[in-house]
C-alpha positions in Angstrom: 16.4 60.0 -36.6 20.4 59.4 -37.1 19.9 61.7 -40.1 18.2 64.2 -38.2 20.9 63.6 -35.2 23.5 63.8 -37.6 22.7 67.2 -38.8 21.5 68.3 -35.3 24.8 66.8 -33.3 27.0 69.6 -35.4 24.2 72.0 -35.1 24.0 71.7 -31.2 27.8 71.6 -31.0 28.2 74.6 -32.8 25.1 75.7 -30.8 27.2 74.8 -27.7 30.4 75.9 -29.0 29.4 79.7 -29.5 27.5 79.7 -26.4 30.5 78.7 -25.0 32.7 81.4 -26.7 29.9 83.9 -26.0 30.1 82.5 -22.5 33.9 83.0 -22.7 34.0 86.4 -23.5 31.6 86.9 -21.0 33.4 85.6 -18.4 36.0 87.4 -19.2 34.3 90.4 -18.9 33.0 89.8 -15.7 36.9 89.2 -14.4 37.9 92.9 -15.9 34.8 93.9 -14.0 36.6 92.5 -10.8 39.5 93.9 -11.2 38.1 97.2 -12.0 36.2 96.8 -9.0 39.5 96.1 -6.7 41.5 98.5 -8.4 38.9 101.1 -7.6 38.5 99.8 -4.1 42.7 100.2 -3.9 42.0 104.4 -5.2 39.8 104.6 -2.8 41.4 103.1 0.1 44.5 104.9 -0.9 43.3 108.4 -1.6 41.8 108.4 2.2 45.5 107.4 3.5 47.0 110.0 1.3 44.7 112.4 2.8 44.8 110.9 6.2 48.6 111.4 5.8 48.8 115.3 4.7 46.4 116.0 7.8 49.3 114.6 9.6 51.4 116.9 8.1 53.2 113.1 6.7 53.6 113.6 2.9 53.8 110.6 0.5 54.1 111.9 -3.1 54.9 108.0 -4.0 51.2 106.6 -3.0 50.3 109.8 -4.7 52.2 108.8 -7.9 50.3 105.5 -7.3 47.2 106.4 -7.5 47.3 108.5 -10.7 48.7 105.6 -12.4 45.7 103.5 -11.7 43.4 106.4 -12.5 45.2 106.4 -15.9 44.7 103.3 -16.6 41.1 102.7 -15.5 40.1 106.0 -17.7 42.4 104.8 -20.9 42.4 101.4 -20.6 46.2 101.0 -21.3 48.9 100.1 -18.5 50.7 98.2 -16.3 47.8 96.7 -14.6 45.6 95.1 -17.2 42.5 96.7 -16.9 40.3 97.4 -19.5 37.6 100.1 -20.4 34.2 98.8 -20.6 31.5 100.0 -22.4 29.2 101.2 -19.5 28.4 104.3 -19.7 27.1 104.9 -15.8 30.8 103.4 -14.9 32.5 105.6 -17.6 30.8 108.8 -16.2 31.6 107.8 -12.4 35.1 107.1 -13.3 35.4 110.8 -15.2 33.5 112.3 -11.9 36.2 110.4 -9.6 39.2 111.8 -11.7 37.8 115.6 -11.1 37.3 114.9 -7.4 41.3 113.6 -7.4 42.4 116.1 -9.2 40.6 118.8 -6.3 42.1 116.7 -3.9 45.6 116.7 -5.1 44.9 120.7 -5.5 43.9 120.9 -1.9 46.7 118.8 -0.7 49.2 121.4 -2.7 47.5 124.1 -1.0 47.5 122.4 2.8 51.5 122.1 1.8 51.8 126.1 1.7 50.0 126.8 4.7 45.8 126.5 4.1 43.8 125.7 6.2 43.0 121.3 6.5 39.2 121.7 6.8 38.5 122.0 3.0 41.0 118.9 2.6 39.0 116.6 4.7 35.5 117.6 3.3 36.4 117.0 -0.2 37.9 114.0 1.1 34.4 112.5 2.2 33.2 113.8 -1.1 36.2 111.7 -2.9 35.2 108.7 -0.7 31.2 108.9 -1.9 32.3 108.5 -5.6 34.6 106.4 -5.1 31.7 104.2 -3.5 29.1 105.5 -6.0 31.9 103.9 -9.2 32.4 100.5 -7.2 28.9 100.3 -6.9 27.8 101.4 -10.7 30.7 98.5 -12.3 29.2 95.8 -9.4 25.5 96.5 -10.2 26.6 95.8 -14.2 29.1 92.7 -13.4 25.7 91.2 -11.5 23.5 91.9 -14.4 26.4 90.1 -17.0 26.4 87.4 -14.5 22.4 86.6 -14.9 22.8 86.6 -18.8 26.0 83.9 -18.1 23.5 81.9 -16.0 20.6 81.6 -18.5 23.0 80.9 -20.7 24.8 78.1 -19.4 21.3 76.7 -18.0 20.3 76.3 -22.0 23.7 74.5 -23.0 23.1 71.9 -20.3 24.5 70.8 -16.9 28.0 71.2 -17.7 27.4 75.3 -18.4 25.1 75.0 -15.4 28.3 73.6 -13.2 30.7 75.8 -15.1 28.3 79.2 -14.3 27.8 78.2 -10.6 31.8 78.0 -10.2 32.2 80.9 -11.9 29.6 82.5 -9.7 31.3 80.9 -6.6 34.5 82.1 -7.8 32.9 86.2 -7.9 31.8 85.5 -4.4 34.9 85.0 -3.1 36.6 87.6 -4.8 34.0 89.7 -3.4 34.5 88.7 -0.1 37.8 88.9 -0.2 37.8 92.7 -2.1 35.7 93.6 1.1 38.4 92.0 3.8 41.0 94.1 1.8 39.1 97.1 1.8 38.3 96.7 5.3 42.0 96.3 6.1 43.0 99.4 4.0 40.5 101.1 6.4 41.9 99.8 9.6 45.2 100.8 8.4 44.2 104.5 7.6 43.3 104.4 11.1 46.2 103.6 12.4 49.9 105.6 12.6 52.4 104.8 10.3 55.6 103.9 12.7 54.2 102.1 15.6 50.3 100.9 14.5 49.1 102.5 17.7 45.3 103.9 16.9 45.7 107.9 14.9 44.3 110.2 17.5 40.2 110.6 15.5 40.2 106.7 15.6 41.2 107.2 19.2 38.3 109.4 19.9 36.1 107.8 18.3 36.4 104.6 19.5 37.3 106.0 23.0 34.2 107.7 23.1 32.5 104.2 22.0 33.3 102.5 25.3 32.5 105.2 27.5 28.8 105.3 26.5 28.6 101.7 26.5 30.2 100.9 30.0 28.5 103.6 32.1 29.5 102.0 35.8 32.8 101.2 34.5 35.9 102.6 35.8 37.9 103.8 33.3 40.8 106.5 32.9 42.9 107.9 30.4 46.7 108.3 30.8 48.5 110.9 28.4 52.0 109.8 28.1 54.9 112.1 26.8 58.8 111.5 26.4 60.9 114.2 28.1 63.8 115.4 26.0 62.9 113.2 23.1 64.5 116.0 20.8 68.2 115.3 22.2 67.6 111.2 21.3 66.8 112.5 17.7 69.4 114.9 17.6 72.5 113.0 18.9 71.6 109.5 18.1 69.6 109.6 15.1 65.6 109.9 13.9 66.1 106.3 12.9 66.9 105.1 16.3 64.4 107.5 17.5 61.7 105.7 15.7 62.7 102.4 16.9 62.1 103.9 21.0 58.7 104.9 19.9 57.7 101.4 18.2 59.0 99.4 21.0 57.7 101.9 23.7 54.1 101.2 21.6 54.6 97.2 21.4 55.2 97.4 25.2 51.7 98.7 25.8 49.8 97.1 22.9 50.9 94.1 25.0 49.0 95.7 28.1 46.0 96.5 26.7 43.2 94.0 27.8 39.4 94.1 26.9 37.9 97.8 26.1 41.3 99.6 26.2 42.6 101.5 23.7 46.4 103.0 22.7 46.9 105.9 20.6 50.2 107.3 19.2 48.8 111.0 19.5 51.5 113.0 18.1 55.6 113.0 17.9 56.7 110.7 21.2 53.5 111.3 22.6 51.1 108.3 23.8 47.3 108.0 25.1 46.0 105.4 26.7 42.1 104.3 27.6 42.5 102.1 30.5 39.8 100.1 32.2 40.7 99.5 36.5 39.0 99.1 39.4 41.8 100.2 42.3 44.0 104.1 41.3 47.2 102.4 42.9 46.7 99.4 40.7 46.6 102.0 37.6 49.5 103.7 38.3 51.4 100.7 39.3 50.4 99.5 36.1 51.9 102.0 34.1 55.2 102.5 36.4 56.3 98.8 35.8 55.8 99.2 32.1 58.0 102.0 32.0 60.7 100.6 34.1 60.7 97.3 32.1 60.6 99.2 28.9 63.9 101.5 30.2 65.7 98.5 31.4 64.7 97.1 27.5 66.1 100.4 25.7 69.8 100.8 27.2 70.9 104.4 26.1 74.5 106.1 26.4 73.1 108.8 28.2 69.7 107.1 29.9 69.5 109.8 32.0 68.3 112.5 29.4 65.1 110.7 28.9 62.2 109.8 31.3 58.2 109.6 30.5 55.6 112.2 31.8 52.6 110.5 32.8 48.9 112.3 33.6 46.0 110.7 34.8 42.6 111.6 34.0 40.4 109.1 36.0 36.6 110.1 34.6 35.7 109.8 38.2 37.3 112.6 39.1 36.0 115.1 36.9 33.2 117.5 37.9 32.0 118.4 34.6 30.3 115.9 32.2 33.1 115.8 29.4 33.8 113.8 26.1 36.6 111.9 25.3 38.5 114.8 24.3 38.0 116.9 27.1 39.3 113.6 29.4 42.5 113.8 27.2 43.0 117.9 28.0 42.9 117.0 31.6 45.1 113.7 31.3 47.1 116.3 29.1 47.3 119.2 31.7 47.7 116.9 34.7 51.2 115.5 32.6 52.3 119.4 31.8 52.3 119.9 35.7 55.1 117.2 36.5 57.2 117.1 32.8 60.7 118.3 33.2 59.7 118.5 37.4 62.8 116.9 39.4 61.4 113.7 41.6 57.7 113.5 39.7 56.7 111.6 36.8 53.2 110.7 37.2 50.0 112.9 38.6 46.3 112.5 38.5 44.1 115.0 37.4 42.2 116.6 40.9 41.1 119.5 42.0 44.0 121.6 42.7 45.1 120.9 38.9 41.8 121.4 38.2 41.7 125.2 39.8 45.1 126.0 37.5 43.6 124.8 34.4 40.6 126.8 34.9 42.7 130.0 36.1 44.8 129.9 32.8 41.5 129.2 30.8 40.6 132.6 33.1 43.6 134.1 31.8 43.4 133.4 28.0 39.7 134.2 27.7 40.6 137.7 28.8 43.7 138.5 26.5 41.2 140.2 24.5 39.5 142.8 26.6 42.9 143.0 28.4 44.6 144.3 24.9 41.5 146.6 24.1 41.5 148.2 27.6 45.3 148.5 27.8 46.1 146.5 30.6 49.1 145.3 29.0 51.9 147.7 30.2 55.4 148.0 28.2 58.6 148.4 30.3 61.8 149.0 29.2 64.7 147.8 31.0 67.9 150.0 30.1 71.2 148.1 28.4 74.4 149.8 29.8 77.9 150.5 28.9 80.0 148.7 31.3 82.8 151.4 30.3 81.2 154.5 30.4 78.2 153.9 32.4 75.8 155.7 29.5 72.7 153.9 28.7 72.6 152.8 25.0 69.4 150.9 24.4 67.2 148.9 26.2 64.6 146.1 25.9 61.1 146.3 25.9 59.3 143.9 28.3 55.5 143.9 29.0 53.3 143.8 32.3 49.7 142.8 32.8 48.0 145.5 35.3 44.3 144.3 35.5 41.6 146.8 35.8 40.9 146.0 39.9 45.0 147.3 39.9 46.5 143.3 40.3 49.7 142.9 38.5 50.2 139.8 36.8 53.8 138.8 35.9 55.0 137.4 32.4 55.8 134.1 34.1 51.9 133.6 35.0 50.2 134.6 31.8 53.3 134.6 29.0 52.9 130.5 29.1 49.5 130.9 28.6 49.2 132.5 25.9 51.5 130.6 24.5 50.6 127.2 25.0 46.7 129.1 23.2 49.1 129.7 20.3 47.5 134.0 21.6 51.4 135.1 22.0 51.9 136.7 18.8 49.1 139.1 19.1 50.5 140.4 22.7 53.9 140.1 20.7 52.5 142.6 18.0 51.0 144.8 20.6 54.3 145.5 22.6 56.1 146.4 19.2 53.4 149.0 18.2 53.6 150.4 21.7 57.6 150.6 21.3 57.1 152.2 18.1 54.9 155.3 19.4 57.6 155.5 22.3 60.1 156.5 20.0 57.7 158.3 17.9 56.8 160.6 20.5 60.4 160.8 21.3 61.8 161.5 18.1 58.7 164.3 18.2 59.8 166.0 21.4 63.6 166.0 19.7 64.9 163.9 22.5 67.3 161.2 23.2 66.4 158.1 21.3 68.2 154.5 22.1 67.5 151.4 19.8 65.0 149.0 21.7 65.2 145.4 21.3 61.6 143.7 21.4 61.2 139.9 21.8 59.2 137.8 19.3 57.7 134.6 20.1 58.1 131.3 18.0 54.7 131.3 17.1 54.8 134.6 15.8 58.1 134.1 14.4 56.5 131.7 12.2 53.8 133.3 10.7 54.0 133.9 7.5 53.4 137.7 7.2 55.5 138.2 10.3 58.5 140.8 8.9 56.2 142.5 6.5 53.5 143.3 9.4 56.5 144.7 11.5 57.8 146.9 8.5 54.6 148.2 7.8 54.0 149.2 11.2 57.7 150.6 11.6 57.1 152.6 8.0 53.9 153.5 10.0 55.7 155.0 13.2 58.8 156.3 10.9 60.9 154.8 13.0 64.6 154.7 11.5 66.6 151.9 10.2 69.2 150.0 12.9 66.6 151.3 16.1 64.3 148.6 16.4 66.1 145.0 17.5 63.9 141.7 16.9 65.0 139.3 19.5 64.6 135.5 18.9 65.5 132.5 21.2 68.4 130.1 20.4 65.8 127.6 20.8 63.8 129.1 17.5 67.0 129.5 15.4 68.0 125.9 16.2 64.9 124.0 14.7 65.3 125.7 11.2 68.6 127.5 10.0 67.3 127.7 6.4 63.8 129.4 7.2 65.9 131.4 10.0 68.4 132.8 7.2 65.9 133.8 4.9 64.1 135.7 7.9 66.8 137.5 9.0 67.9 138.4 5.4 64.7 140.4 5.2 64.4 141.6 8.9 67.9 143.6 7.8 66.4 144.8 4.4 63.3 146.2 6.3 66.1 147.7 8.4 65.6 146.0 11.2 68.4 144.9 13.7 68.6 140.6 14.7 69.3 139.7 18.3 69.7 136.6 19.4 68.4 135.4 23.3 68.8 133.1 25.7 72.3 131.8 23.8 73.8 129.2 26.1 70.7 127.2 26.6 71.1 124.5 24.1 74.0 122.7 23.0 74.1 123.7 19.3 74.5 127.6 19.6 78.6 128.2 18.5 77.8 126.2 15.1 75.3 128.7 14.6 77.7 131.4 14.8 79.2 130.9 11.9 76.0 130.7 9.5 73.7 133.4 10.9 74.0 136.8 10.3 72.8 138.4 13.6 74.1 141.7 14.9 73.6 141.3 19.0 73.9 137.9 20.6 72.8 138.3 24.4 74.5 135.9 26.9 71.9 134.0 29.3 72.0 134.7 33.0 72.7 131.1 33.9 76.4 131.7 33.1 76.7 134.0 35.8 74.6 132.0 38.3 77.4 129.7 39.2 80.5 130.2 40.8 81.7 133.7 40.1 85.6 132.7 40.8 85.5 129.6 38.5 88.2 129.0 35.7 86.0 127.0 34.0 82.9 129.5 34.0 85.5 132.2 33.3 87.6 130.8 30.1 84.2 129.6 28.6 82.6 133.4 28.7 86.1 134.8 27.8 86.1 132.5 25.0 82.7 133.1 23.3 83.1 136.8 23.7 86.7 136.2 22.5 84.6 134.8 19.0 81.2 136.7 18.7 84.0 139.6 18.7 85.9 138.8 16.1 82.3 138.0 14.4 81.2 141.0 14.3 78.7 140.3 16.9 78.1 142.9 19.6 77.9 141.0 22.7 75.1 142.1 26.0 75.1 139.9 29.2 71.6 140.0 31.3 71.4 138.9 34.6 74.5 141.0 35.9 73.3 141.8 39.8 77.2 142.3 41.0 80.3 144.7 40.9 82.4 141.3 40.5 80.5 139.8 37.3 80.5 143.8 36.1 84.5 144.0 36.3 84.6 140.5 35.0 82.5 141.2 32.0 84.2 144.3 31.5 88.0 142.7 31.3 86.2 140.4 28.7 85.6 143.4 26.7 81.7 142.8 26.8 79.9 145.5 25.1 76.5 146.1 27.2 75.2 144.8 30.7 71.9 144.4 31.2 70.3 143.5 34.4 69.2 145.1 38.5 72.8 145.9 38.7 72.3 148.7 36.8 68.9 149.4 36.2 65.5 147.3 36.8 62.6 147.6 34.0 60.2 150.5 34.2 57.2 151.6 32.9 58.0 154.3 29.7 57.3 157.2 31.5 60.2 156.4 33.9 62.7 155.3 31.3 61.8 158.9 29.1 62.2 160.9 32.3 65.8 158.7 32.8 66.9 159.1 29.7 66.3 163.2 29.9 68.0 163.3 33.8 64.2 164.3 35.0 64.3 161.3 37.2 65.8 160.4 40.0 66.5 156.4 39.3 68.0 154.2 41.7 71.3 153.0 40.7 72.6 149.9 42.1 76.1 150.7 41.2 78.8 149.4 43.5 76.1 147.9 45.7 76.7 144.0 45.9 72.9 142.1 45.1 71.8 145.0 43.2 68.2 146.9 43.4 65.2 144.6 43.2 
């Protein structure tokens, strides 16, 4: 028997010994397949914030960067991060198919970068996510099966494999466990924006719409919050300290939130908030001593430039039966009725507010047949030589005569359209109807005048913008230096670059470049110097004051001293008086626009004007001018 033992104590140590090697290199298997398994988990995770991210217009080419070197790594086996190939084939083939999907992705996030539409982005996205499930799943399902062989193994060598499997086993678990916490938190964080950790505006809606359906009886509203002039805090004391308002605005009402209420960081320095109360005063109460407390927390320079627009949208106040998005267009419109409003900083959403929302949606639903039955009327309103009193262009404005005979005035339907993002095709429309003007002008071998037409920033943006206008200008053979785009300061303030290449090719297409509205900002002179327009018209609101001021005086004396010596011709609108004509006139301005002179008319009236045919009202040397 000691003989026997003798041989059969080496034999079952050596037995033991490669099972425990065997076991060895199993286990270390299995611990590749863990990491494999997190490191997939991470792509996965992180390819739904990239995408997340470009949906929000938010690139991060570093986290892109990041995930291809995992990707490399977990198809070559060789990097940074120790993981190693394994031999299973199912794994191997979900990994290849995962790479492809990436590489779509990335493709789709190059082409949402010039312009495509996001819709394609976010279905490939769910595609990418199934994968990435289907690979974590296909490397878990073989870790479980190496696992059983490591079990039946260590129950042959004895107890002490037995306790060595089960720890090893134990060990798996929690690595599981805690691969599912992380993934879980790389979920919540996807749902969440970036600066402040308030809810992104889907998780907002989604979850919003959560607690509605469940608490039926409850009273619940929600508040749309927006910073007024947030722009000026940005531009004159920094994004950085920009950011830090919004994340401490945020951590003010994360602090407010109680059971079943929600915040969202919707979009720029705009908030929603899902709140649960029982009395309206209470509400608004509420959110008034959160916003003075937060003021009296941010001290600015200027505090005065900034304030918070508040709407209400209590759900018991709405007629129709609505989601949670249509409460957030109400909470939305009731805020647009008070922001910038003197005195008014909070409304709720009722039924006069209601009535204007559902006029304007009146008013953009019929755009359409409006353009197609030509209710939209183009008026020209002359631009005059304060010198000689000759006419020598004009600028085309547009009318909206409905079908029953009811005129509708820019200021009613212009911010509709806009706010609809329609604008640009009304904006198209009036230039096509300028250009057959002057067609039939040039046809009849009568006086032409360049005609300035306005173009919205919506349509200023589009992409094909300047060669639609040529084509149509080529179209109407209209010549070069006739037709005058005219933006707003406000357009050539947000992007100088983009505006510098636009106005480069409006003057190759021959067009001429106005710009409007200058005096409205605070940037404009600097602007002077780098952009190459040929008419810079002065706003009305410097010759709203008081007309014997020094101030008012040396300023306009000033800028037309400059915009002269630019190059620039120079047209003040607004001008109602003999005073501000031989004020403007001293200046040496070169053209006066406004009731002065001449108010718009339709075309007919300005062709018959401009051929002595008609007999126009001047308001020459008559103090208020001709309304």
């Amino acid at each position: 028997m000691k003989k026997k033992m003798k041989f059969l104590l080496p034999i079952v140590l050596i037995i033991i010994l490669v099972m425990s090697l065997f076991s060895a290199r199993s286990i270390t298997r299995i611990r590749n397949y863990g990491k494999l398994i997190n490191y997939v988990g991470i792509v996965r995770g992180a390819t739904q914030r990239v995408i997340k991210l470009e949906t929000n217009d938010k690139q991060d080419d570093e986290l892109i960067a990041y995930v291809d070197g995992i990707m490399e790594e977990l198809l070559t086996g060789e990097g940074q991060y120790g993981l190693k190939r394994t031999s299973y084939a199912d794994f191997n083939n979900e990994l290849e198919l995962l790479n492809e999907n990436w590489s779509q992705i990335k493709k789709e996030i190059y082409d949402v970068r010039q312009g495509a539409d996001k819709e394609r982005l976010l279905k490939q996205s769910e595609e990418l996510f199934d994968v990435a499930n289907d690979t974590v799943f296909s490397i878990q399902e073989y870790s479980g099966q190496r696992s059983t062989v490591l079990v039946r193994q260590m129950v042959i060598t004895g107890v002490f494999c037995l306790i060595v499997s089960i720890f090893a086993i134990g060990y798996y678990v929690r690595k599981y466990f805690r691969l599912r916490e992380k993934t879980a938190e790389l979920a919540d964080q996807a749902g969440r924006d970036e600066l402040t950790g308030a809810y992104a505006i889907e998780r907002f809606y989604a979850e919003g719409q959560e607690i509605i359906d469940k608490n039926q009886e409850a009273k619940l509203a929600v508040v749309y919050i927006d910073f007024e002039n947030f722009k000026y805090i940005n531009d004159v004391f920094g994004y950085e300290y920009g950011d830090r308002v919004l994340k401490e605005y945020a951590r003010t009402l994360t602090d407010s939130l109680k059971e079943n209420e929600l915040l969202s960081r919707s979009m720029a320095d705009q908030f929603l908030v899902l709140r649960c109360y029982e009395d309206k005063q209470d509400l608004l109460n509420m959110q008034m001593k959160i916003d003075r407390d937060f003021m009296k927390r941010e001290v600015l320079p200027d505090k005065h430039v900034m304030a918070i627009a508040c709407g209400i949208c209590c759900i018991e106040d709405t007629i129709e039966k609505l989601d949670i998005r249509g409460f957030v267009n109400r909470a939305n419109y009731a805020q647009k009725t008070i922001k910038n409003a003197p005195g008014s900083n909070y409304a709720f959403y009722n039924e006069s507010i209601r009535e204007q929302m559902f006029r304007e949606i009146h008013i953009a639903d019929r755009m359409g047949s409006a353009l197609a039955a030509g209710e939209f009327i183009v008026y020209f309103q002359p631009k005059v030589s304060p010198y000689t009193g000759e006419i020598e262009a004009a600028e085309a404005l547009v009318r909206w005569k409905t079908s029953e005979g009811k005129m509708i005035m820019p200021g009613e339907f212009i911010p509709v359209f806009e706010k609809e993002h329609l604008i640009g095709r009304l904006d198209q429309y009036v230039f096509e109807e300028v250009c057959r003007f002057m067609q039939d002008r040039y046809r009849e071998g009568a006086r032409v005048v360049p005609v300035s037409v306005n173009v919205s920033k919506i349509r200023f943006y589009t992409a094909d913008f300047v060669k639609n206008y040529a084509a149509i200008k080529e179209r109407y053979q209209i010549p070069d230096g006739m037709l005058e785009i005219e933006f707003t300061e406000t357009v050539a303030c947000e992007s100088q670059d983009y505006m510098l290449e636009i106005i480069k090719e409006l003057h190759d297409n021959g067009f001429q470049c106005s710009m409007d509205d200058f005096g409205t900002g605070y940037s404009s002179l600097g602007m002077l110097k780098d952009l190459e327009i040929d008419v810079l018209k002065l706003d009305a609101l410097f010759f709203r004051g008081n007309p014997d001021s020094k101030k008012e005086q040396l300023i306009v004396k000033g800028i037309l001293g400059i915009i002269k010596e630019l190059d620039i011709k120079s047209v003040a609108e607004g001008i109602e008086t003999k005073k501000q004509l031989e004020f403007l006139k001293e200046c040496g301005c070169d053209l006066i626009q406004g009731y002065y002179y001449y108010k718009p008319m339709p075309g007919e009236e300005f062709r018959k004007l401009l051929i002595g045919r008609q007999d126009v009202s001047l308001a020459s040397g008559n103090e208020g001018g001709n309304r």
